[in-house]
N, C-alpha and C positions, 0 to 999 in steps of 0.2 A: 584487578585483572579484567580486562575486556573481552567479552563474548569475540567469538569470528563471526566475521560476515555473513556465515551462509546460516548461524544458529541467529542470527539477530533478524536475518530476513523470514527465518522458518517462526520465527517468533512474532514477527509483526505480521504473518499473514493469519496468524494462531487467531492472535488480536481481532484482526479485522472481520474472520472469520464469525468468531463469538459478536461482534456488537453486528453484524446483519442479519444474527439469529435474533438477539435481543429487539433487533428494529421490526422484525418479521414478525415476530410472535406479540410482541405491545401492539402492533397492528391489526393481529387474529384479535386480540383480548378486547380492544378500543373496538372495533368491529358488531363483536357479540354485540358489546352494551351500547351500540349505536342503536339494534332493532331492540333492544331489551327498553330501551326509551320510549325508541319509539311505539311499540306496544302497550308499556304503562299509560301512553298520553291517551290512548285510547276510549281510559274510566276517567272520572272526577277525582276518584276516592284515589286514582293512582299515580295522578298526573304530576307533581309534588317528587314523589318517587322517580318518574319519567325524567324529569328533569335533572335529578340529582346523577342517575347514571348515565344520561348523553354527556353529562360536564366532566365525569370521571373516565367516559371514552375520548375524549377531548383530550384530556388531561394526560393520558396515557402515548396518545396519537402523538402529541407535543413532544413527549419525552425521546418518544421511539424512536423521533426525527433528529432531534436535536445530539443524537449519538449515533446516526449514521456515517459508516464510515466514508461517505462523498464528500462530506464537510471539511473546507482546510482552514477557514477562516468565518470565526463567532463574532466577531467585532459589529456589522450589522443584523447579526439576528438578534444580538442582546439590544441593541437599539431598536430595532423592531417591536419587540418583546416590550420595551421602557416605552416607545410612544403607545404602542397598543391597547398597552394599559392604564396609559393616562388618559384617552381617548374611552377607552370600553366602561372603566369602572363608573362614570360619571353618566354615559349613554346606560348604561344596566340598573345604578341605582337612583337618580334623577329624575330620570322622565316619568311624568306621570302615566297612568292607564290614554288615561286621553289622548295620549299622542301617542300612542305603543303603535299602530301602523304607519305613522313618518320614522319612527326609531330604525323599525323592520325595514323600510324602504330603505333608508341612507344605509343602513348595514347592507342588505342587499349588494349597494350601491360598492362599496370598499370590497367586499365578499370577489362580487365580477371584477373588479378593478385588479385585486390580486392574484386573478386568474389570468388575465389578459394578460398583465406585463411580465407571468412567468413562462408563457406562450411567445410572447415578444423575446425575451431574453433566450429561450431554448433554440429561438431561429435567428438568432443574430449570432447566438454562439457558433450553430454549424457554418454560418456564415462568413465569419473572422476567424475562424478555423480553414474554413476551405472543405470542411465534411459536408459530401453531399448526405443532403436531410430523405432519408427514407419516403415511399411514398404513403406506407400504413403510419409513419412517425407524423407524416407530412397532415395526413387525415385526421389524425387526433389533434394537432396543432394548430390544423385552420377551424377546427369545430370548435375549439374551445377561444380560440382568438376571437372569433365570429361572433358567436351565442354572447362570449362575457363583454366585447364592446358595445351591442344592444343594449345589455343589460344594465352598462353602468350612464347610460344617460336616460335609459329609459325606468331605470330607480332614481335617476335624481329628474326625473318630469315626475313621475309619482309622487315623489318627496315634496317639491312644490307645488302641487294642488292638494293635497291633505293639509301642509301647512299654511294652504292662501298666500302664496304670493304669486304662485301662477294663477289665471281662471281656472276655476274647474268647473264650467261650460266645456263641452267638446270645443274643440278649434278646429273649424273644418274652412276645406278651400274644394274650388272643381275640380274634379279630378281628381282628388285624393289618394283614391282606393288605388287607381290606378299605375301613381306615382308608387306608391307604399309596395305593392304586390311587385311593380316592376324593380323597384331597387333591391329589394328581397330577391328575387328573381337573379338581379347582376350579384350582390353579395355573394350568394351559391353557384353560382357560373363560374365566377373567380376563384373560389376554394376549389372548386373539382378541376377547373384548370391548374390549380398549385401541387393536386394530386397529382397529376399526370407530367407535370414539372415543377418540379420544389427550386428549384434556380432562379424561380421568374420572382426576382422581390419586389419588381412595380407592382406585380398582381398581390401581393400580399400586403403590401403600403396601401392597395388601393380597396383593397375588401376590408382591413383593418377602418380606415376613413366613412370610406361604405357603410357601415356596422356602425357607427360611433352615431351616425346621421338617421340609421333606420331606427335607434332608440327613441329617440327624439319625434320621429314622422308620426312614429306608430304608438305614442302614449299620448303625445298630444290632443288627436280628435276624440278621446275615450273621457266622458266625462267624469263630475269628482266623486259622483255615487257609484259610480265602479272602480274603484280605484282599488277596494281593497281585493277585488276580483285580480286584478292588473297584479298589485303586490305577490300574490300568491302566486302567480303564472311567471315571474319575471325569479321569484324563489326556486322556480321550476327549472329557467332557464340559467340561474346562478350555480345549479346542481348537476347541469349536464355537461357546465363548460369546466367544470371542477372534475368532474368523473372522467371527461376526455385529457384534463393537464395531470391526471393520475396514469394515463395510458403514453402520454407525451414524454412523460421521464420516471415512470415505470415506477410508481408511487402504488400500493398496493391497497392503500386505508382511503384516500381520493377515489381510487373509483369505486370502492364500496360504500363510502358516505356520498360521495357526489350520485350516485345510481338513484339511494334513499331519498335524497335531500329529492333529485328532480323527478322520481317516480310521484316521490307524495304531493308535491307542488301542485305538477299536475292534475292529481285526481281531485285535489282539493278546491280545482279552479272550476273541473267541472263542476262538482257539488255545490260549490259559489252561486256560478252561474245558474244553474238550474234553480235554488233557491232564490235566488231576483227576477227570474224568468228572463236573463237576459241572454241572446244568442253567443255560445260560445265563440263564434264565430268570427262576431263580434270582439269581442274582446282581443283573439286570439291573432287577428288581423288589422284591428283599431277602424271603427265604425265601420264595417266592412257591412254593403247591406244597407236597405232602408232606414231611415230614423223611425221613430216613432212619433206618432202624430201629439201634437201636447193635448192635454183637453179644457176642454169646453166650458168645463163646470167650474164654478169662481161663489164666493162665501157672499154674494148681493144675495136680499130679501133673506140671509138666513141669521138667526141669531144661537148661541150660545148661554145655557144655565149654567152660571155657579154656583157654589155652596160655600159653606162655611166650615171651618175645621171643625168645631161640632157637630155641624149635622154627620162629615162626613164617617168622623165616629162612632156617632151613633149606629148607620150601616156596617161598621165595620165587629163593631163591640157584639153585635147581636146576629151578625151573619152565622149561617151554618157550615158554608163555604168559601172561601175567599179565594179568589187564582191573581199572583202578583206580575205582573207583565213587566220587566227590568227593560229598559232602554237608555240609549247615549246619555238624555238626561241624568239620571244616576248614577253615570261614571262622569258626567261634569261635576256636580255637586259630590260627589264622591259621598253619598245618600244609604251605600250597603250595609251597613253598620246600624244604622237608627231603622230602616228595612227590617233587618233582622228582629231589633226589638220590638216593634209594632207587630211581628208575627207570632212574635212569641206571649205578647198579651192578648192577641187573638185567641190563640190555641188554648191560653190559662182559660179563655173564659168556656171554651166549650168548641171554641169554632175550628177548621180543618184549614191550613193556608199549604197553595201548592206555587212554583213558580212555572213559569209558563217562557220559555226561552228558545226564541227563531233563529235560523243558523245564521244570519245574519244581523242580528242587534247589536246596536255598537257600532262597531267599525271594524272588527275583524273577526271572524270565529272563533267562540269561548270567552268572549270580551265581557260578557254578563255573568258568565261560567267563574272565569277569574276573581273578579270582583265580588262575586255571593261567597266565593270558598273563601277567600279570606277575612270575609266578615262570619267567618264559621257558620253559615248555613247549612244545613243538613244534606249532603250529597243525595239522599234519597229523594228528595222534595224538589231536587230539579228535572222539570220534562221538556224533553224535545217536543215541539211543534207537533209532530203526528202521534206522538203521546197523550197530550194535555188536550187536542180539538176540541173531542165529542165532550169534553168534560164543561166546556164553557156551557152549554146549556141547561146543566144543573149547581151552576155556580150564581151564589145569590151576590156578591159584588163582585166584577175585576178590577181591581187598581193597578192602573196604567201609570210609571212611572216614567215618563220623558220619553216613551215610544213615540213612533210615530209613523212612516211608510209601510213598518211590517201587520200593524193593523189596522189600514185602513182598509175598508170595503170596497172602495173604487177599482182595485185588482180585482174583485169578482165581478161587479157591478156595469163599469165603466169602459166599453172598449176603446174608446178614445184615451183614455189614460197611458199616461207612458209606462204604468205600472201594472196593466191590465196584465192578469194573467197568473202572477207572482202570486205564489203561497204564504200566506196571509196567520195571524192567528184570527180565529172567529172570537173576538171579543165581543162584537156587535151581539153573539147570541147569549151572552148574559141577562141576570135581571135586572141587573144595574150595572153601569158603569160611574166608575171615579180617576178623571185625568188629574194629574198631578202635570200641572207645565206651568213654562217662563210667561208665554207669551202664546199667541195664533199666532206667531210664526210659522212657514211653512216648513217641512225635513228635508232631510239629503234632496228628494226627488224633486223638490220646489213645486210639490202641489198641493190644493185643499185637502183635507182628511175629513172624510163626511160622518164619521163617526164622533168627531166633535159636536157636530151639529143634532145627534140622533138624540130622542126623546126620552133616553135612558141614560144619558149621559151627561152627568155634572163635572163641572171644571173649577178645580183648585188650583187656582194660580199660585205663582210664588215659584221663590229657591226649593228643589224639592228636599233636598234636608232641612230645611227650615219647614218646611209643610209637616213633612211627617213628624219631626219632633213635637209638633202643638199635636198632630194626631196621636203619639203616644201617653201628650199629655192629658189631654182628655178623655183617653180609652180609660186612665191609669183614675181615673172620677167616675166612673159608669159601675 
């Protein structure tokens, strides 16, 4: 026997009813543990934690969606879903540390990509409909269309200067600034025109094109040592065009993760920037503003002491204090692991070892954080830069491993430097220094490090896991 019409339909709205409770509320829960993440990433000891619950607000958000009752057809979200994660699983477990800031940028890069052409499609829909598109619908559509086509070229210009295939020299021309600020300028002229008339689709083809070009202008002239500056700010601008395509089709977990995502982006570009001492401004606009003059000073008449993996254990074995200074070097040779050991025969023998980690080592914040936690170094033993300073002057060795721009003295020293300025670790006021590096090569900033050359500092050349393991092996004879 068959229901009547009017119970089948009081039934199906029953239905509908119940699963936009279910999608509302996985979205309240997914929400929570979105800041509940974000708060644990805050400690070392909790960051582990941090992560496990933004994957489980993720994981929730997914669901909430995927039983909404707008859906009429799963056919491509389940291919979505099957490319995505043949694509994700191998980008999450694959890529080395080392390249975890090109990983971040090309995601970036798909993250605005998926914004954009859900922005694209929400206005071609009113369009092939014949609905006229609201002007507060119209605002969140063109902000989000705007910000995520920026973003998705100007993550894949990040992406090729980390990975060296673009220069990452700035690429500048005359007039730059001017080009850059004025196309930015038309880009926003045109969405506030699409406000004021959502009908106008050449202005929306044309700010969409606009956007695509201003990614591109405005990553370009930003050279490769700010890049991860760039990454973070471009994360910022991935999260505001995600929080407006949540306002665009009335998504309630987008704009609360998109808020997050480009609240934190941004503070974390300033934080960036101030720790390089480079003008946000700069970055924020792509070389907006003077260069910085190069300097002057170059490695003629000066030379370089090495040592021997003996001697340098013998400093090390007999020290009272030791401060570890982790840099890129050590996430190339992937050196944390044989680190750990060498501190740990330190400490057998009597002596104290602390880590010493600048907010920029590495190539992107926490890059040395990361890499010590899962070589189980002790969360307590790592100090932020304005922790560990004053302590370098009662440290009888620093061992410097693969650092390089963040201790160089030239930043205080040199105001010709293009580094002048930048917060520094004082390793220089040690009683000794011990560099562990490949070569005199210069770092990210392509300049001398005069700390190399200082009278207190002996250089151990070599692979630096290969260094320290002769230095454990030799501690491990004293």
């Amino acid at each position: 026997m068959t229901l009547p019409s009017f119970l089948l339909a009081e039934v199906a709205v029953e239905a509908s009813g119940a699963r936009v409770l279910i999608t509302q509320a996985s979205y309240l829960v997914s929400s929570v543990f979105f800041i509940l993440g974000l708060k644990s990433l805050t400690r070392a000891d909790t960051a582990r934690q941090g992560m496990q619950q933004a994957a489980l607000g993720m994981l929730l958000a997914i669901v909430g969606t995927l039983i909404d009752q707008r859906i009429v057809e799963y056919g491509w979200i389940l291919a979505g879903l099957a490319v995505g994660t043949v694509i994700g699983w191998p980008l999450g477990t694959r890529v080395p540390m080392t390249a975890m800031p090109q990983r971040i940028a090309i995601s970036h890069m798909f993250g605005a990509l998926a914004a954009t052409l859900v922005g694209i499609a929400e206005y071609l829909h009113h369009v092939n409909l014949a609905e006229p598109v609201g002007r507060v619908q119209m605002a969140a559509l063109g902000f989000e269309v705007l910000f995520g086509s920026l973003t998705v070229t100007g993550s894949f210009m990040a992406f090729g200067k980390l990975q060296e295939f673009l220069p990452g020299r700035p690429i500048t021309y005359a007039g730059q600034n001017v080009v850059n600020i004025g196309a930015m300028a038309g880009a926003v002229g045109l969405w506030l025109y699409l406000i004021v008339d959502p009908s106008a689709q050449w202005a929306f083809w044309a700010m969409t094109a606009l956007a695509f070009v201003i990614g591109i202008s405005f990553v370009l002239p930003i050279g490769g040592a700010d890049m991860p500056v760039v990454v973070s700010l471009l994360n910022s601008y991935a999260g505001l065009a995600a929080s407006a395509t949540g306002f665009a089709i009335g998504n309630t977990v987008l704009i609360i993760a998109g808020a997050l995502d480009g609240a934190s982006g941004f503070i974390l570009s300033i934080i960036m920037s101030k720790a390089m001492n480079r003008s946000f401004t700069n970055v924020l606009f792509g070389a907006f503003g003077a260069a910085p003059t190069a300097s002057t000073k170059s490695a003629a008449n000066l030379t370089v002491k090495s040592i021997s993996a003996e001697d340098a254990a013998i400093q090390l074995a007999y020290a009272g204090k030791v401060i570890v200074v982790p840099g890129y070097g050590m996430a190339v040779a992937q050196a944390q692991h044989t680190v750990r050991e060498l501190a740990e025969l330190i400490e057998k023998k009597g002596g104290e070892v602390k880590y010493a980690i600048h907010p920029v080592a590495g190539r992107m914040p926490g890059h040395m954080n990361v890499l010590l936690a899962e070589a189980n170094v002790p969360y307590d033993r790592l100090y932020d830069m304005e922790e560990i300073n004053d302590e370098f002057d009662s440290a009888d060795v620093a061992l410097v491993i693969g650092a390089n721009d963040v201790v160089n003295p030239a930043a205080k020293t040199d105001k010709s430097s293009p580094i002048y300025g930048m917060p520094i670790l004082n390793v220089d006021h040690a009683k000794s220094i011990i560099v562990l590096k490949r070569s005199m090569n210069a770092g990210f900033a392509g300049i001398e490090n005069e700390l190399f050359y200082d009278e207190k500092t002996n250089m151990l050349f070599g692979d630096a896991k290969a260094s320290i393991s002769k230095l454990v092996s030799e501690v491990k004879t004293l």
